[in-house]
C-alpha positions as CSV (number, residue, x, y, z in Angstrom):
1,X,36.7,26.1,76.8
2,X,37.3,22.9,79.0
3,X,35.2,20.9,76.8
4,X,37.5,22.7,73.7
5,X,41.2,21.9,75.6
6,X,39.8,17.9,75.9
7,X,38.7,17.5,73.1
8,X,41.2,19.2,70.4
9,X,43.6,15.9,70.6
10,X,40.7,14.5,68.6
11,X,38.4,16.7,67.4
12,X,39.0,18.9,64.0
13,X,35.9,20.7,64.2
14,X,33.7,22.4,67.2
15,X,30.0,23.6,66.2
16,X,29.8,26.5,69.6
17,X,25.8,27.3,69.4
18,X,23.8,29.0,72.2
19,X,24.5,32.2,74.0
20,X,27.8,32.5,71.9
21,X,27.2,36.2,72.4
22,X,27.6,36.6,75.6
23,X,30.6,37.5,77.9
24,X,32.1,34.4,80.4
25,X,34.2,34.6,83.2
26,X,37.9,34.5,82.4
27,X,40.2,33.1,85.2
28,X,43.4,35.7,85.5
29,X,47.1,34.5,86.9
30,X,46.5,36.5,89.9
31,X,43.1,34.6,91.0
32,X,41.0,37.2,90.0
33,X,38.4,37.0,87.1
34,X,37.7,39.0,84.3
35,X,35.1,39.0,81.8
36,X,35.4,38.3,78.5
37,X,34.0,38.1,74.8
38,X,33.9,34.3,73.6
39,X,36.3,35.1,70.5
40,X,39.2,36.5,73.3
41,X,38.1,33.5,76.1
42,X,39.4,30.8,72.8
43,X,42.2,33.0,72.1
44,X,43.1,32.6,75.9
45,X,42.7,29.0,76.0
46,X,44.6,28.5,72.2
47,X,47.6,30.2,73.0
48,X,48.9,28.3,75.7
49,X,48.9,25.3,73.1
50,X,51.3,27.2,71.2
51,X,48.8,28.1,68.6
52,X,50.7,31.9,67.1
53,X,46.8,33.1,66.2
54,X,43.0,32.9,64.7
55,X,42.1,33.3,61.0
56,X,38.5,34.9,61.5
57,X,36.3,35.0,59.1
58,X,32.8,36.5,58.7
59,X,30.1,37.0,55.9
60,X,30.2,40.8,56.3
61,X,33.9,41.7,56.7
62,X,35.3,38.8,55.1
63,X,38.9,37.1,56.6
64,X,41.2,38.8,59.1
65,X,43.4,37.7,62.0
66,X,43.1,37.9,65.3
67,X,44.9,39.0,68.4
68,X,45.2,41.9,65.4
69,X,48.6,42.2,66.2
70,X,50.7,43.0,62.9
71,X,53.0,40.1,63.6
72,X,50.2,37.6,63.7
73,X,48.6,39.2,60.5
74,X,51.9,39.3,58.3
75,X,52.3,35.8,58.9
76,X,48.7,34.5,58.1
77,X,49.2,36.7,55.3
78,X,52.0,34.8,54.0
79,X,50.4,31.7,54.9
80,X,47.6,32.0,53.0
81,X,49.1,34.2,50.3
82,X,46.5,37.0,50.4
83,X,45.6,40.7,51.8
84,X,43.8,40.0,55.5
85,X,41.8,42.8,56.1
86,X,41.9,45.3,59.1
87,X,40.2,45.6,61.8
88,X,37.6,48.4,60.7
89,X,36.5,47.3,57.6
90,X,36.6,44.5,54.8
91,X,36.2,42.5,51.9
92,X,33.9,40.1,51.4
93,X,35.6,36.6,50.7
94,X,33.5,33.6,48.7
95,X,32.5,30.4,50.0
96,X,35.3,29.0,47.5
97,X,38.5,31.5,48.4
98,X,37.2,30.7,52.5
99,X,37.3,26.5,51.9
100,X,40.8,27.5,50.5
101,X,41.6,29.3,53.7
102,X,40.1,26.9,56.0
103,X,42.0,23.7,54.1
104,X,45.4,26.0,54.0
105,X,45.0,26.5,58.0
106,X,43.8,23.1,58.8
107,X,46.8,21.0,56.4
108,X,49.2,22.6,58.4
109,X,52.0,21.0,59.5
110,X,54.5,23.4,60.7
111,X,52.5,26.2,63.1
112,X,49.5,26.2,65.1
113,X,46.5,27.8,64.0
114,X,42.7,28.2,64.4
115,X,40.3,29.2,62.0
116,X,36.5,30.8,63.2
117,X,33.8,31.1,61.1
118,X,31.6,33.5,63.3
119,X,28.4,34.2,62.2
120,X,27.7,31.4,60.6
121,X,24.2,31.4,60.8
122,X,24.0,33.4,58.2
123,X,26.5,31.8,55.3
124,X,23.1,30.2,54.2
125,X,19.7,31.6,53.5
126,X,17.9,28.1,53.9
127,X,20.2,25.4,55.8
128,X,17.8,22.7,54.3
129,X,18.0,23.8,50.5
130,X,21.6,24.9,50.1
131,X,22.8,26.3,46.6
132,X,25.4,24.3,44.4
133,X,28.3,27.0,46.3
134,X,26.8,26.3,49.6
135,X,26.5,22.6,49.2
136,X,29.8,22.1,47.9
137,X,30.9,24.7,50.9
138,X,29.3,22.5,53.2
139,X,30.9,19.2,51.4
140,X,34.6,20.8,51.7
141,X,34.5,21.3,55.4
142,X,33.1,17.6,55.9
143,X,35.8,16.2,53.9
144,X,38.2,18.1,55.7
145,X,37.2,17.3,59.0
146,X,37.8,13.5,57.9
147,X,41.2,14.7,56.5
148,X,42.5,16.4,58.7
149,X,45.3,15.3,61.4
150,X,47.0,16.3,64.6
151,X,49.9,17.8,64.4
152,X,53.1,18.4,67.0
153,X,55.4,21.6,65.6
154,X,59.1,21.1,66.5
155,X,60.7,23.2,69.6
156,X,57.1,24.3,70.0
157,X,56.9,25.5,74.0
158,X,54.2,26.1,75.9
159,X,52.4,25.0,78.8
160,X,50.7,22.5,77.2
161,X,53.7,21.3,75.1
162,X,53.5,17.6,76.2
163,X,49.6,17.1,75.6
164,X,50.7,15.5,72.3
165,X,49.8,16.5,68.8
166,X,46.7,18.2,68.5
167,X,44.2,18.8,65.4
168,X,44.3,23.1,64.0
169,X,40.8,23.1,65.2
170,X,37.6,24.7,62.5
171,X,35.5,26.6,65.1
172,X,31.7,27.4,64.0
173,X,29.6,30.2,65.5
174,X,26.0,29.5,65.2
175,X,22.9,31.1,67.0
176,X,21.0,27.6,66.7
177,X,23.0,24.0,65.6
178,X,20.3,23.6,62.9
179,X,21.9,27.1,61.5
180,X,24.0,24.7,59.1
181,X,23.2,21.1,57.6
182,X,22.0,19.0,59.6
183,X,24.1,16.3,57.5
184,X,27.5,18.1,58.2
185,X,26.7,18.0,61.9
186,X,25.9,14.8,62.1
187,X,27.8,12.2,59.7
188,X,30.9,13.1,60.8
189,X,32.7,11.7,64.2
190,X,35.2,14.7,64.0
191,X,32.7,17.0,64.4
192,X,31.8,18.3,68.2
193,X,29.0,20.0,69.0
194,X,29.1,22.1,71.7
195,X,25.7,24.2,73.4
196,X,26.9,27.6,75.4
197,X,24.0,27.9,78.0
198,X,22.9,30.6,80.0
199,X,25.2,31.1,83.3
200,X,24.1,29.6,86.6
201,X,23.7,31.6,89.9
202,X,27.4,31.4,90.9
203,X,28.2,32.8,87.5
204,X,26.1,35.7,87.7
205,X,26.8,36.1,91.3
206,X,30.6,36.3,90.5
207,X,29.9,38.4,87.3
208,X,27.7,41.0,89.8
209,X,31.0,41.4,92.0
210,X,33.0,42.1,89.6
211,X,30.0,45.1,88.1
212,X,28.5,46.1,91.4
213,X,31.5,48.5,92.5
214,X,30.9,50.3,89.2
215,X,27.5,51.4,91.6
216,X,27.1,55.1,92.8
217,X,27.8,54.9,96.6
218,X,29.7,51.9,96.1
219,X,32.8,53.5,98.0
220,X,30.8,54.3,101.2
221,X,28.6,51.3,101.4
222,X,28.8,49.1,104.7
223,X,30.2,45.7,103.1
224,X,26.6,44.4,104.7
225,X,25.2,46.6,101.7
226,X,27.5,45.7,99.3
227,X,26.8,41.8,99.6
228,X,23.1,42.3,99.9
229,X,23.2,44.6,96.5
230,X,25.4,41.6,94.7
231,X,22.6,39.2,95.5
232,X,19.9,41.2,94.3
233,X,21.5,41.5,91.1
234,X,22.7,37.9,91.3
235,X,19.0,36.7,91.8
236,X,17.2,39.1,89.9
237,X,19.0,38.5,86.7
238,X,17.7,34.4,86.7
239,X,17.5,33.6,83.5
240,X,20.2,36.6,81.7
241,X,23.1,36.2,80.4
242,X,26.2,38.3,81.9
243,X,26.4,40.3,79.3
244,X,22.4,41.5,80.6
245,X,24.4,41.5,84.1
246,X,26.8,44.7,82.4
247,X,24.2,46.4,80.9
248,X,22.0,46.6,83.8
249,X,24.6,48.2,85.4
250,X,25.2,50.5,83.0
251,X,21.2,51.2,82.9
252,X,21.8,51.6,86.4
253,X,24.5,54.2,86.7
254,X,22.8,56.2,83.5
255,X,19.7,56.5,85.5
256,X,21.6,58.1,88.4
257,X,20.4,54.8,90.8
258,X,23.1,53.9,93.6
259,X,23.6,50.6,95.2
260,X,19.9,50.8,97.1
261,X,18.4,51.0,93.8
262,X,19.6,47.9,91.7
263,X,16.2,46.2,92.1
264,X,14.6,49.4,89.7
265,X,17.3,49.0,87.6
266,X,16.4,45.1,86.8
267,X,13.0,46.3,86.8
268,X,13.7,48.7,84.4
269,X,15.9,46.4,82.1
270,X,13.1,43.6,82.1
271,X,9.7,46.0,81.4
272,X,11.1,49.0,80.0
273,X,10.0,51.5,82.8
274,X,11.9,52.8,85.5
275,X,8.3,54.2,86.7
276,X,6.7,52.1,89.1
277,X,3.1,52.3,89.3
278,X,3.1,49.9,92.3
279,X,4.8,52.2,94.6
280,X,3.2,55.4,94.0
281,X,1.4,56.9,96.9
282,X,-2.0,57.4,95.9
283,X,-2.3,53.4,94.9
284,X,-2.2,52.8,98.5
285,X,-4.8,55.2,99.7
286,X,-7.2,54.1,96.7
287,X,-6.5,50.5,98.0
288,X,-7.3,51.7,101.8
289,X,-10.5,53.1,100.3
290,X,-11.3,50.2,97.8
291,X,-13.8,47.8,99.8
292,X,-17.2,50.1,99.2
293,X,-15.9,50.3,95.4
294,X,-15.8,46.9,94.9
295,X,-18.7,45.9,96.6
296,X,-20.9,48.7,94.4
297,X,-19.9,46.5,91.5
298,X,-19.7,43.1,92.8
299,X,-22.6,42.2,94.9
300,X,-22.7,40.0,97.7
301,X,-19.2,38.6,97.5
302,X,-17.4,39.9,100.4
303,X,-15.5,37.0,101.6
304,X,-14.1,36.7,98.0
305,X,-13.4,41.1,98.0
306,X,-11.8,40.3,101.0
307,X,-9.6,38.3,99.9
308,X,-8.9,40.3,96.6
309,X,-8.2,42.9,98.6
310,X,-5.6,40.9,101.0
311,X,-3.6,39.5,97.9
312,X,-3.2,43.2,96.4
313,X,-2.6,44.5,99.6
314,X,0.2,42.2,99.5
315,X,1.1,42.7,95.9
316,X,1.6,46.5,96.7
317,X,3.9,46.0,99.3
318,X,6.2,43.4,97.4
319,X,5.5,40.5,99.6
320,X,4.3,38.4,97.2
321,X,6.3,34.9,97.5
322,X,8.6,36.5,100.3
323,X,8.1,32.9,102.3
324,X,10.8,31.8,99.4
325,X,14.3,32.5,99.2
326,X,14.2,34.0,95.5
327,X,11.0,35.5,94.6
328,X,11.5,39.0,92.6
329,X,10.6,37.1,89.4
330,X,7.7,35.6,90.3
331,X,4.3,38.0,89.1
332,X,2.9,40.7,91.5
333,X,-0.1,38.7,92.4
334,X,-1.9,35.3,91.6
335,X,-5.7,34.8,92.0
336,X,-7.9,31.7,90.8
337,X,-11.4,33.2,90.5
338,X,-13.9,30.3,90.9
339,X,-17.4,30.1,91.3
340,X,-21.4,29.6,89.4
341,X,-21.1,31.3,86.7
342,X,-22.4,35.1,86.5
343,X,-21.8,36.1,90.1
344,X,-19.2,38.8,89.3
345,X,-15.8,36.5,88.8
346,X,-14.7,38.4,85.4
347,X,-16.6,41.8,86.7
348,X,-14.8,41.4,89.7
349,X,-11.2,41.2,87.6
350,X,-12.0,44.3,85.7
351,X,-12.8,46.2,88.5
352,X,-9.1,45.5,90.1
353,X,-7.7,46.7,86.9
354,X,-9.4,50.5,87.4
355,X,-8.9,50.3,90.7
356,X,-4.5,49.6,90.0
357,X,-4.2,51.3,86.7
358,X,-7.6,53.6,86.8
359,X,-9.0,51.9,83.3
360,X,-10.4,48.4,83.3
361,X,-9.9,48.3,79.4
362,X,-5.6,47.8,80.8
363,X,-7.1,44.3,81.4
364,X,-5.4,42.2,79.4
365,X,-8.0,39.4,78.6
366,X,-7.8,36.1,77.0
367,X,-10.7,33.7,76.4
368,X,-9.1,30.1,77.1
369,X,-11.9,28.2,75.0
370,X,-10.3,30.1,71.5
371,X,-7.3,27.4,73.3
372,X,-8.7,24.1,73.8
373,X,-6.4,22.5,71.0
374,X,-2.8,22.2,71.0
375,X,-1.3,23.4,68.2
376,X,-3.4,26.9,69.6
377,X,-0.1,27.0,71.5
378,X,1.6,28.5,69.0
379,X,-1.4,31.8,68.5
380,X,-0.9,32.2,72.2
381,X,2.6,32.3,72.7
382,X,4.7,31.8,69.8
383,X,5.2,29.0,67.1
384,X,8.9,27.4,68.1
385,X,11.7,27.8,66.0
386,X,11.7,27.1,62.3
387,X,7.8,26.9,62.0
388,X,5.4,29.2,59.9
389,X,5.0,32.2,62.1
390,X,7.5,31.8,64.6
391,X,9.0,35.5,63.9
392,X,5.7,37.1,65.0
393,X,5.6,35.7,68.3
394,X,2.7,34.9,70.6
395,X,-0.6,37.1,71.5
396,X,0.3,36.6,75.1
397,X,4.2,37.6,75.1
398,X,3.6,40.3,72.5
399,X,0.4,42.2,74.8
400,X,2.9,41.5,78.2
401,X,5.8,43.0,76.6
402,X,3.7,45.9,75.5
403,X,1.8,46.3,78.5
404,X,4.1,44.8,81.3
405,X,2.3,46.7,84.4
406,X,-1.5,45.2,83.5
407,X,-4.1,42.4,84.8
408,X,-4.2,39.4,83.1
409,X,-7.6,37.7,83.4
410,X,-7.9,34.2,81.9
411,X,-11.0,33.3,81.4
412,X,-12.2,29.7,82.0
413,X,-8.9,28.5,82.0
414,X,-10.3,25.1,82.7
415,X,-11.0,25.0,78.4
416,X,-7.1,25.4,77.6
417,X,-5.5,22.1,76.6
418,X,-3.4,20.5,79.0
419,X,-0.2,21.4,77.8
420,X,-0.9,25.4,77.5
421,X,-1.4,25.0,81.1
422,X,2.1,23.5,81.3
423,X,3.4,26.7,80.0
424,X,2.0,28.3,82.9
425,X,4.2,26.7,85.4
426,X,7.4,28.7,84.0
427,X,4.9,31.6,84.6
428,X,3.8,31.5,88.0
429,X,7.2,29.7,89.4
430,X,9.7,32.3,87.2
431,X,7.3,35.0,85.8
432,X,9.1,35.0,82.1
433,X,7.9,33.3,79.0
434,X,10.0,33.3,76.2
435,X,8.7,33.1,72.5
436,X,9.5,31.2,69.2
437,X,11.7,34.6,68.2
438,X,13.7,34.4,71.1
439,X,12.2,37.4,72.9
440,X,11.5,37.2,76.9
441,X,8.1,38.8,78.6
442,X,8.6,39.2,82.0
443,X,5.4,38.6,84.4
444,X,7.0,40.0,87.6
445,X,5.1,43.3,87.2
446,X,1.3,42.0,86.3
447,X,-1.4,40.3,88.2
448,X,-2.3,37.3,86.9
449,X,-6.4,36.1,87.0
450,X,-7.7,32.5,86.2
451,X,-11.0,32.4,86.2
452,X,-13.0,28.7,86.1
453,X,-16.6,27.3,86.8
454,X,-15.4,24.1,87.8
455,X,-16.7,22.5,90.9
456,X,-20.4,23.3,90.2
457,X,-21.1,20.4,88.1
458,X,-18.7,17.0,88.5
459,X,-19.6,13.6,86.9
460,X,-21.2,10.8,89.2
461,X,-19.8,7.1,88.7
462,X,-22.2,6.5,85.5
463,X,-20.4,9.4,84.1
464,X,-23.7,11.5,83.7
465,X,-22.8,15.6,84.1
466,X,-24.6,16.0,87.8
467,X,-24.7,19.5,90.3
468,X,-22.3,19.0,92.8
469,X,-23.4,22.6,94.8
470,X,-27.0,24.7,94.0
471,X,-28.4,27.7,94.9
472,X,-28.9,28.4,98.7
473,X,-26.2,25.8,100.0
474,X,-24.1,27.9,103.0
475,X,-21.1,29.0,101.6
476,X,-18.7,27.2,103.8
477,X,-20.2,24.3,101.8
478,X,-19.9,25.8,98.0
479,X,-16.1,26.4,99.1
480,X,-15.5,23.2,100.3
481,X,-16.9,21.5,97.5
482,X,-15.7,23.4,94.8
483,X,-12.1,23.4,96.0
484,X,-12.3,20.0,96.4
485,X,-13.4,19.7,92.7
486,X,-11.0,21.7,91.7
487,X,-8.2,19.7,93.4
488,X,-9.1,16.5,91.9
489,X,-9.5,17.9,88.5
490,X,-6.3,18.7,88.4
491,X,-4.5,16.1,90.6
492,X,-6.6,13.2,88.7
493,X,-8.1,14.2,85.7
494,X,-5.4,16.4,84.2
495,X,-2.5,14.5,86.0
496,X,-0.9,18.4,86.8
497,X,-1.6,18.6,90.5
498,X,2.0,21.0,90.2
499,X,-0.1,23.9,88.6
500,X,-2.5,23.8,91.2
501,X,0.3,23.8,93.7
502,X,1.7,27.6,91.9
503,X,-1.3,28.6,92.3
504,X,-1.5,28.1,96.6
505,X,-3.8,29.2,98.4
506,X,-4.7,32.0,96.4
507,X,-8.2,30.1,95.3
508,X,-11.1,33.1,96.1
509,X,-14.1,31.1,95.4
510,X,-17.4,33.1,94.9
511,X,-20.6,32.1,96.1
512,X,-24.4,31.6,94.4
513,X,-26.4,35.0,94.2
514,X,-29.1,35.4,97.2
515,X,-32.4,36.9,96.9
516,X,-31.7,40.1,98.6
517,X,-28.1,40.4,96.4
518,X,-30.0,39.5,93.3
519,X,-32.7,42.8,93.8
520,X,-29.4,44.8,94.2
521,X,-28.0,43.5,91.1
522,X,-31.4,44.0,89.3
523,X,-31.8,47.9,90.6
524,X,-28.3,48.6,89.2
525,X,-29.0,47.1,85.7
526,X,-32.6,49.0,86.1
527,X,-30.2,52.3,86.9
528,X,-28.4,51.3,83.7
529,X,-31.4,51.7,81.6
530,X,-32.5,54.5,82.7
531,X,-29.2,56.2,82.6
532,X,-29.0,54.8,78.8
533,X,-32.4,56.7,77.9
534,X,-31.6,60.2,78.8
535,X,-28.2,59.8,77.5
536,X,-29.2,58.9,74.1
537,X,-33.4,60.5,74.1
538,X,-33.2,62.3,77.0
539,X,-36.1,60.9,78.5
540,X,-37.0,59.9,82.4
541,X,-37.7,56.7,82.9
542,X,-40.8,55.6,85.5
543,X,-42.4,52.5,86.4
544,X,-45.8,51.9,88.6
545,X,-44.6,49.8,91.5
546,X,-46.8,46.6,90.2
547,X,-45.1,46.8,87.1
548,X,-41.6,47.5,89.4
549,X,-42.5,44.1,91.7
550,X,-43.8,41.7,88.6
551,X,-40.7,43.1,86.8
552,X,-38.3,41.8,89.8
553,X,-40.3,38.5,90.4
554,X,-39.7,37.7,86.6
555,X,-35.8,38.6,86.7
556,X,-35.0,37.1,90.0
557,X,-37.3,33.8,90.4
558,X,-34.5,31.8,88.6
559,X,-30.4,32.8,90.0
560,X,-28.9,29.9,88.6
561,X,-27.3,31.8,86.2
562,X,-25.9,34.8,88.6
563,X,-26.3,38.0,87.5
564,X,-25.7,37.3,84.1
565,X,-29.4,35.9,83.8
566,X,-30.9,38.8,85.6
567,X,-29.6,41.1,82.6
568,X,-30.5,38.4,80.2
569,X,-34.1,38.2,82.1
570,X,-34.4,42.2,82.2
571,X,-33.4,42.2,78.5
572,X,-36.3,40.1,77.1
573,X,-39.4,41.0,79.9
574,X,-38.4,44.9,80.0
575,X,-35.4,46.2,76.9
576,X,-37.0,44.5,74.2
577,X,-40.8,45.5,74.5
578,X,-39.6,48.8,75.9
579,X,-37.4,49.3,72.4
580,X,-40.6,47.8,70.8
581,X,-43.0,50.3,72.4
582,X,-40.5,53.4,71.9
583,X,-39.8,52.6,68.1
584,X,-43.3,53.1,67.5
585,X,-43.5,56.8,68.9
586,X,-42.6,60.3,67.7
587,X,-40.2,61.3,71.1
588,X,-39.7,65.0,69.8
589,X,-40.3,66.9,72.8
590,X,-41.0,64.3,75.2
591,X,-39.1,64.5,78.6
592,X,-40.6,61.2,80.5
593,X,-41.8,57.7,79.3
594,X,-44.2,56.2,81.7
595,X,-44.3,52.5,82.2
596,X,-47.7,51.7,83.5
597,X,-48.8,48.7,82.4
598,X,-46.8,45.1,81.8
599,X,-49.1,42.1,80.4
600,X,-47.4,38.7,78.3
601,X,-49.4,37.7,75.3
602,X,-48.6,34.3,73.0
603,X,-45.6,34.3,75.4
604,X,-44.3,38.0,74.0
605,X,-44.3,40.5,76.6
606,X,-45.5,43.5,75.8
607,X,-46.1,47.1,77.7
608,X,-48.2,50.0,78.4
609,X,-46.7,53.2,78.3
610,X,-47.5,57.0,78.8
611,X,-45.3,59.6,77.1
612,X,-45.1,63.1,78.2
């Protein structure tokens, strides 16, 4: 409204685009403030300039005047020579009777008036291929914004009586500036364009002072309390507009919450649950028990369980980011998986999500290799404004906003592009993400998991793909290296050493599969198998103990590939004959298949077996 007072000595028109919807802080006489709608803040700021009132005009309700006070609307009524209509309902006006309207208004030379076109964002269906009435719309109110001219009404008194003449300003109300020609906005110097943005902290700090004695317990409330409850609202709403500031307070005292509880409240505004699954009782005690879990399904990674363990842990008790002075947006828990591949990174990431929501399938996954091009941006999360899909949003924002309490496991995030990984700073700093429709996911309730295989192979100084760590190295080694290769790919390589800085020191970095971790891995897949035959045949599954040792030698000689090639080993020497052998047989009535006998032949494997 500053910006609207300077510049009406030589301005006709103001384009107001943004968070027009919102409500703004409104200075009173008395030095208090108030909050307001942005139709009564310019109403506030007009009349002081003398101006008697606003000719509004919308697509739905057509033309009426505002403050709707019968004085003001008899004499725009006799100023325009038409029926205004109420305040409850309407008629809707053309684009030719409202360019009569708007040139009546703005020719003016005796009384001060405004017109506002609100909701202009939708006078056209296509801002870029106007109809013959739009386009000659369009061409009126650039015309008359070169035609126009200040005026100064006789014995006019007010407070800003001796400002000089000003124009009987055109005031546009769009969602976005490229709502209307981009030709009108542009070509003419009379024209201002003007961007409402979201309020900063001392906004929505003042804002929460004037909503937090609406509270429950409010009254009785050491002032201590009182602050501390503003600043939580103040903080938590980062990114809102005030009018979010009013209805989380509303939320809050429709939920029954008093002044201890505004946190839920923001919670509950932000995910849609009041719930909170990270504070329930029996999460705790199933994270006090969680180490022997774990370590049944991920084998011989204890230092990285460990540390799991220690970042939930942390997560659970809302300590995550509490070093900073604003943290409740920031997501529940960050962890950078990294590691050879198949040692239990992604296994490890689904078995945190049954151990927090009791279902590994809440693990929200995403393969970052479907991402390695740019424009794969806009499948993720959201196409921007104006582009082919934008109104469907992204993959990522739409499974957050449905799922906001969930894992999030990237996988290989080193195969994104460069500037998807950008997106993630907003993510890990802010823990919101907001889409090409305009929609916000909030992150503050979901662990987020990057998983990568960097660091195992670098490039030497000819550029050839070398190992940089192998199998049997100690693993104070493997960690040293790999970090290391992580920091220079992305301090150097990717230019982004700011992503690697979100992500702290909340690298877990996994280490190669032993010989006595690779027999557990292999008994457990054998278990598997077994388990899988009397499920689906019911049929016991044996094996001589030669066949049993040359079976283990075969699947274990090689751990280069973790566990992953075990199963792919197990698969080809044992699954495949087995199927093979089976396929062959009648198994009606049989309770046990015997494996007695394991030879290879032209390079096929091939089996011995006993039914009974």
């Amino acid at each position: 409204m500053r910006d609207v007072e300077r510049l009406l000595p030589i301005r006709s028109q103001f384009i107001l685009s943004g968070h027009i919807r919102d409500h703004f802080l409104w200075p009173l006489p008395n030095g208090s403030v108030q909050l307001l709608p942005l139709l009564r803040c310019l109403w506030e700021s007009l009349q002081g300039f003398g101006f008697f009132g606003i000719l509004v005009y919308d697509p739905a309700d057509g033309l009426r005047a505002y403050p709707p006070d019968p004085t003001v609307r008899e004499r725009l009524e006799k100023l325009l020579e038409l029926k205004l209509s109420g305040p409850a309902s309407g008629q809707p006006v053309s684009l030719e009777r409202l360019g009569q309207a708007m040139k009546t208004v703005v020719m003016q030379r005796d009384l001060r008036c405004a017109v506002l076109i609100d909701f202009a964002s939708r006078l056209t269906r296509r801002p870029d291929h106007l109809g013959e009435a739009e386009h000659r719309f369009f061409v009126m109110a650039e015309k008359l914004s070169l035609q126009a001219a200040t005026l100064q009404p006789a014995n006019l008194h007010s407070r800003h009586a001796g400002t000089g003449p000003l124009f009987n300003p055109v005031v546009w109300l769009l969602n976005r500036p490229q709502d209307v020609p981009s030709w009108y906005a542009l070509d003419s110097e009379r024209v201002a364009n003007l961007v409402v943005g979201r309020p900063e902290y001392e906004h929505r700090a003042a804002a929460a002072t004037l909503l937090v004695p609406l509270l429950a317990g409010h009254d009785q409330a050491p002032p201590a309390q009182r602050q501390q409850c503003i600043e939580q609202l103040a903080t938590g709403s980062e990114g809102m507009t005030l009018t979010a500031l009013s209805d989380i307070v509303e939320l809050a005292c429709r939920q029954g919450l008093s002044l201890g509880e505004i946190e839920g409240a923001i919670r509950c505004y932000k995910v849609g649950s009041l719930d909170n699954p990270w504070q329930q009782d029996h999460l705790r005690q199933r994270i006090r028990d969680a180490g022997a879990f774990i370590e049944d399904r991920v084998k011989g990674q204890r230092p990285a369980v460990v540390k799991t363990l220690d970042i939930l842990k942390r997560s659970v008790m809302g300590l995550t980011g509490a070093q900073a002075r604003s943290s409740s947006g920031r997501p529940r828990g960050v962890l950078f998986f990294a590691g050879p591949t198949g040692v239990g990174k992604t296994e490890l990431a689904k078995t945190l999500t049954e151990l927090v929501f009791g279902d590994e399938r809440a693990c929200l996954r995403f393969d970052m290799s479907e991402f390695s091009e740019e424009h794969s941006s806009a499948r993720l999360l959201g196409a921007p404004p104006g582009y082919i899909g934008f109104d469907a949003g992204g993959e990522l924002t739409n499974a957050v906003r449905a799922k906001p309490f969930s894992v999030i496991l990237f996988d290989e995030i080193e195969k994104a592009h460069p500037r998807i990984l950008d997106k993630f700073l907003q993510i890990l700093e802010d823990g919101r993400l907001t889409d090409g429709r305009g929609d916000t996911a909030y992150f503050s309730e979901a662990i987020l998991v990057f998983t990568s295989n960097l660091g195992i192979y670098v490039e030497d100084e000819q550029g050839r793909r070398v190992q940089n760590v192998r199998p049997g190295d100690p693993y104070d080694e493997v960690e040293a290296k790999v970090r290391g290769a992580i920091g220079d790919h992305f301090k150097f390589k990717l230019s982004r050493p700011e992503i690697l800085n979100r992500m702290g020191d909340n690298i877990v970095v996994f280490n190669f599969i032993t010989p006595d971790v690779a027999k557990q891995i292999f008994v457990g897949m054998l278990r598997n198998v077994r388990r899988r035959l009397q499920e689906q045949f019911k049929l016991d599954l044996g094996l001589t103990e030669p066949v049993g040792q040359m079976l283990l030698q075969r699947c274990t000689h090689d751990l280069s590939h973790g566990g992953r090639g075990i199963g792919n080993q197990l698969e080809s020497a044992f699954i495949n004959p087995l199927s093979r052998a089976l396929f062959a047989q009648d198994l009606a009535g049989r309770s046990k298949v015997m494996v007695t006998g394991m030879h290879e032949v032209e390079r096929v494997v091939q089996l011995t077996v006993e039914l009974v």
